[in-house]
N, C-alpha and C positions, 0 to 999 in steps of 0.2 A: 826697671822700677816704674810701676805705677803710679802718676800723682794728675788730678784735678788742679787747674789753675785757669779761674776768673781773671778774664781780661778786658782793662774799662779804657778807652782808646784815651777819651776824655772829650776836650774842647781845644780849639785854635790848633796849636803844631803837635797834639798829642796822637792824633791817631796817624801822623806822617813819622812821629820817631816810634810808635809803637807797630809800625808794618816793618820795621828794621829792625827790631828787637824780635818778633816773631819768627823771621826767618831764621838769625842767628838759633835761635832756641830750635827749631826746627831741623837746624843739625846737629847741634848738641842730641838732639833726639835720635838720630840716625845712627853717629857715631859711636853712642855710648850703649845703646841700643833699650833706652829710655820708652815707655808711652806716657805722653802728657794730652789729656786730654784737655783741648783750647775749650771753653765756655768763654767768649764774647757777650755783654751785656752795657749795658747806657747809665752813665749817670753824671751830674754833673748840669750844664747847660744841654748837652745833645739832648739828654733826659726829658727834661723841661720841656724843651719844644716837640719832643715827639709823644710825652707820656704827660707831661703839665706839674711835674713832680721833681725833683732833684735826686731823688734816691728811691725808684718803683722797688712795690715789693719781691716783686723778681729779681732782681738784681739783686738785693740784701739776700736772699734765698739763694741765687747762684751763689756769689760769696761767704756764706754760711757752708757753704756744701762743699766748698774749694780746699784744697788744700794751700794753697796760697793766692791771692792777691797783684795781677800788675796793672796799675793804677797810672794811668796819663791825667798830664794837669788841667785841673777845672776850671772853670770860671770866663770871665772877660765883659768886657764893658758893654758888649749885648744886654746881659741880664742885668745889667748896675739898677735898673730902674727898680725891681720886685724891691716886693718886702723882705726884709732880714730872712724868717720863716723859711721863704721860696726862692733864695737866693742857692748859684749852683754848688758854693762850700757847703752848704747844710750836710750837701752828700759825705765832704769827707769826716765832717764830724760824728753822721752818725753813720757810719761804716766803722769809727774807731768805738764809739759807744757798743754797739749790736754785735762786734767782733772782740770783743774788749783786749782792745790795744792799748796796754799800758807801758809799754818801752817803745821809745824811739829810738830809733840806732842811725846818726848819721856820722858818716865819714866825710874827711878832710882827708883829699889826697891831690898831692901836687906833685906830678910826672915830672923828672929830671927836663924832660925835653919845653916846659911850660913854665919854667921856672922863669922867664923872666916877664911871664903873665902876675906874679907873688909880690904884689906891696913889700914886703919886706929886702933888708941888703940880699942882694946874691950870698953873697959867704954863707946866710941862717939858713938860707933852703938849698942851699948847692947843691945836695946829695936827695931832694926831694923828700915829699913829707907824707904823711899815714896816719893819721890821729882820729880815732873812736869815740866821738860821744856816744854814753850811755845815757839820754834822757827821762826819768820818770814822766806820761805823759797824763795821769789824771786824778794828781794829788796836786798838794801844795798848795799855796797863798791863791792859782787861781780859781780851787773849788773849794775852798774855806770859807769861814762864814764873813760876812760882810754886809756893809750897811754904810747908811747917813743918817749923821742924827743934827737937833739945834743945840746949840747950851745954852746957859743961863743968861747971856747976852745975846742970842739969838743972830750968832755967828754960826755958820756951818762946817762939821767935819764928819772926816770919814775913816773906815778902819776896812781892811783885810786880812784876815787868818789865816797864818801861816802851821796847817795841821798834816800830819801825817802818823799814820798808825804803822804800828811794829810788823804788820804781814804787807803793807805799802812797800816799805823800805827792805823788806827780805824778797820781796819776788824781784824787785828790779834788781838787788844786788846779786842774787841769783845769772841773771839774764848778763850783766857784766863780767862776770866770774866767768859764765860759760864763753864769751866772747873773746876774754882777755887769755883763754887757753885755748884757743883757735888762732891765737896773733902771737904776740912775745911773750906772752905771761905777763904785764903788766899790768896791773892796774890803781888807778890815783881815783882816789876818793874825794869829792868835791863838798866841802858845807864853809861852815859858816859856824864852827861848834865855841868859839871863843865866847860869841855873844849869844846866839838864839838855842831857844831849851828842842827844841825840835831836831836842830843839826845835832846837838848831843845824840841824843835818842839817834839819830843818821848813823852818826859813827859806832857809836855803839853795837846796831844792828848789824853794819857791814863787819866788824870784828868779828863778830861772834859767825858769821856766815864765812869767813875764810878760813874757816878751820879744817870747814867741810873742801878745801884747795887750795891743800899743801904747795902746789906749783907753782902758786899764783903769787907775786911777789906785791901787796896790798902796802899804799901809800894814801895819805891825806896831806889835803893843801886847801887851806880857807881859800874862798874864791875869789874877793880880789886881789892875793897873790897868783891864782891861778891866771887872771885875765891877765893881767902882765905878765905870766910866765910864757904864754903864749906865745905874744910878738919880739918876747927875747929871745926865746928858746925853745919854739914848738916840736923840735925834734926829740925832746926828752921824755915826751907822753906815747904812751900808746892808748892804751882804752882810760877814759876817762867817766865816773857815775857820777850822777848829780841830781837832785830835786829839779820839778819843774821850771821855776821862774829861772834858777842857776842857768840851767841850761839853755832852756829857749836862747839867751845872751851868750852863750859861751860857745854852743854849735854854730850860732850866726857871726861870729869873731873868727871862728875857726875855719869856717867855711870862705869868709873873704878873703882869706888869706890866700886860698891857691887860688884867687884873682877872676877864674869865672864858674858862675852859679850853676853853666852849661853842662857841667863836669862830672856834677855832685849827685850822687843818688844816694836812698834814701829808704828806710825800713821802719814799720809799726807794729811791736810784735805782742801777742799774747802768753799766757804761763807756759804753753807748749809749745812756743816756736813756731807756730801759725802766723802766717805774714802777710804784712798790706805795702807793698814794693813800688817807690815813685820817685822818679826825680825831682829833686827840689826848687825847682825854675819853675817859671809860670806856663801860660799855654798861649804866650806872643801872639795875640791873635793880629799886631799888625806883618807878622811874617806868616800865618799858615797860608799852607795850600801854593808857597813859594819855594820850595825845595831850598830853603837854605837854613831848617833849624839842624841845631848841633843833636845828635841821637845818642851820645857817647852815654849820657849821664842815663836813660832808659837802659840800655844795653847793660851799664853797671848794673842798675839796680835788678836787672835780670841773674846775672852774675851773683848778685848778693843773695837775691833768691834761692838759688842752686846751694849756695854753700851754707846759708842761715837755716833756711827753713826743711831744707832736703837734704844735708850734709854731702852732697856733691862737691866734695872740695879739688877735684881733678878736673871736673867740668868748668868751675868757676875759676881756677886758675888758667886755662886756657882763656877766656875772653876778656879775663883782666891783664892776662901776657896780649894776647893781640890787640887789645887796645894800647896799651902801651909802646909796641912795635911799630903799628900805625903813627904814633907821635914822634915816633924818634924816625919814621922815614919822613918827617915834615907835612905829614897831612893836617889841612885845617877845615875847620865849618867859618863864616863869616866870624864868630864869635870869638874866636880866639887863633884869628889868621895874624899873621904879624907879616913884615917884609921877610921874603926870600923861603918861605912856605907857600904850601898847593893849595890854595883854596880848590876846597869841593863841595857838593851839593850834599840833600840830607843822605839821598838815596846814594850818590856814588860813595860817602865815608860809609854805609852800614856795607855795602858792597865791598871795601878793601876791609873791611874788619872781618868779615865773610871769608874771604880769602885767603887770608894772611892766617885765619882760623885754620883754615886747610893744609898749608904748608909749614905748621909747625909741629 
C-alpha cells in the first residue's frame, strides 16, 4: 500500500522521539511490504527561526497533500516572548483549522506492567485500562458567540454560547461509532441532556446515528456522573463521545490516570479519516538533545496512524504488542523508571521496541 505521510519533528525532544518512531515505521514498511512516502517539513518554533513564520506555507501544502499527519510537540520558552499571532501553537491550530480536524481521539491506556504509576487503588486498575475519548474539537461553548457587556449598575458580566448544529454532532458521532467497532463495540455517550437544550439535540442526534450500527452497544451518562465514574470505575468504558468543553476535562482526567503524559498519544481527524498524530506531552526542552525523553507515546501515536487512518490493524497491533512486551520485561525512560527497572535512554528503548518488533 501506498500512502504520503507529512512528518513535523517539532521543537525541544520532538525530533529525538520522532527519529524513533521513523525507524519503527521503516520496518513496518519492509515487513508488510508497504511504500510510505516520508515528507519531513518545520513548523512550530524550528519554523520560526528558520522561515520567521510558525506554520510556512509549504508545510500546510505538504500536509494538505499527506495522507496522514506525524506531528512532534511545539513550542517552549524560547518563543514565550512573540506575540500570540507568532507564537509556535499557532501552527497547531491552524494545521487543525486548514486540515479541518474536527475529532480528537485520545486514548487512556495503562499497561498491567505500569500500573503502579495509576493514582488510583491497585484492585481499580489491576488488569490495566484502555479508554477512548471521542472529543468533538471545533464546536461548542468554545466557538460560540460570546461577549462583555455593563448593566444598569455598571457592574460587569459576561456570557459563552454553548451551540452546536445537527451535522456537528452527526459527523463526530460518526467517527465514534466507527471507533467503538474497531475496539468492544462500546460506546457511552457523554452530555449534559438533563439541563442544556443543546445536549438534547446531542443525544438525540447520536440515537438516531446508531441505527446505522446495529453492533455498536450506545449508552448515555450525564457528565458529572461520568467524571466520577471514571476514578471509580474506569474499566467499564470503552469509547467515550462528547462536546468540546466535556471533553477537553474528561480526556485530561483520563489521561492522569495512567499516571504518565509520557505514555499517551494522540489523534485529530477529519470526515475521512485523514489524521494529524502527536503525543500529548510537551517538547521538554529542559531534557532535549539529552537522550532521556520517553519515545513510547510517538511510537503509539504511529501505531494509531496505521490503524486509524490506513486500517493497518495487523501493523498497528504488532507495535502496540511490542510496546507492551518491552514494559513487561521492565524497561524504563527516566519518566516512569521506578526501583528494580532498566532505565534506558531515548534511543536504546526505540531500539528494544525495534527488536522485540522483530522477534514476535
Amino acid at each position: 500500500m501506498y500512502k504520503k505521510i507529512a512528518v513535523i519533528p517539532g521543537d525541544g525532544i520532538g525530533p529525538e522521539v520522532m527519529q524513533q518512531t521513523l525507524a519503527i515505521l521503516e520496518y513496518v514498511e519492509k515487513v508488510f511490504g508497504h511504500q510510505f512516502e516520508i515528507n519531513e517539513c518545520l513548523a512550530g518554533g524550528a519554523a520560526i527561526d528558520q522561515e520567521g513564520v510558525p506554520l510556512p506555507p509549504k508545510t500546510l501544502e505538504t500536509c494538505k497533500d499527506a495522507d496522514a499527519v506525524l506531528l512532534g510537540a511545539l513550542g517552549g520558552p524560547k518563543w514565550d516572548h512573540l506575540d500570540g499571532q507568532k507564537r509556535p501553537e499557532k501552527a497547531l491550530l491552524g494545521l487543525r483549522k486548514e486540515l479541518e480536524l474536527f475529532a480528537n481521539l485520545r486514548p487512556a491506556i495503562l499497561f498491567p506492567a505500569l500500573s503502579d504509576s495509576c493514582p488510583l487503588k491497585p484492585s481499580i486498575v489491576e488488569n490495566g485500562l484502555d479508554v477512548m475519548v471521542v472529543r468533538e474539537l471545533t464546536g461548542g461553548i468554545y466557538f460560540g458567540k460570546q461577549g462583555t457587556i455593563i448593566d444598569g449598575d455598571g457592574k460587569e458580566a459576561a456570557y459563552d454560547t454553548m451551540f452546536y448544529h445537527e451535522d456537528e454532532v452527526r459527523r463526530i458521532a460518526k467517527i465514534a461509532f466507527e471507533m467503538a467497532l474497531k475496539r468492544n463495540k462500546k460506546l457511552m455517550s457523554v452530555d449534559k441532556a438533563n439541563v442544556l437544550e443543546n445536549s438534547r439535540l446531542w443525544r438525540k442526534i447520536v440515537v438516531e446515528e446508531a441505527v446505522n450500527y446495529p453492533d455498536v452497544t450506545l449508552d448515555h451518562m450525564y457528565v458529572d456522573n461520568a467524571a466520577m465514574q471514571l476514578v471509580r470505575n474506569p474499566g467499564q468504558f470503552d469509547v467515550i463521545v462528547t462536546g468540546n468543553m466535556f471533553g477537553d476535562i474528561l480526556s485530561d482526567e483520563v489521561s492522569m490516570i495512567t499516571g504518565s503524559i509520557g505514555m499517551l498519544p494522540s489523534a485529530s481527524l477529519s470526515a475521512d479519516q485523514k489524521g494529524m498524530y502527536e503525543p500529548i506531552h510537551g517538547s521538554a526542552p529542559d531534557i532535549a538533545g539529552e537522550n532521556k525523553a520517553n519515545p513510547l507515546a510517538m511510537i503509539l501515536s504511529c501505531a494509531m496512524m496505521l490503524r486509524t487512518s490506513f486500517d493497518m490493524m495487523q501493523e498497528a497491533n504488532l507495535i502496540e504488542n511490542a510496546v507492551e512486551e518491552v514494559l513487561n520485561k521492565g524497561y524504563r525512560t527516566a519518566d516512569i523508571y521506578s526501583e528494580g527497572t532498566k532505565m534506558v535512554s531515548t534511543e536504546e528503548m526505540g531500539q528494544v521496541v525495534l527488536h522485540t518488533m522483530k522477534t514476535m
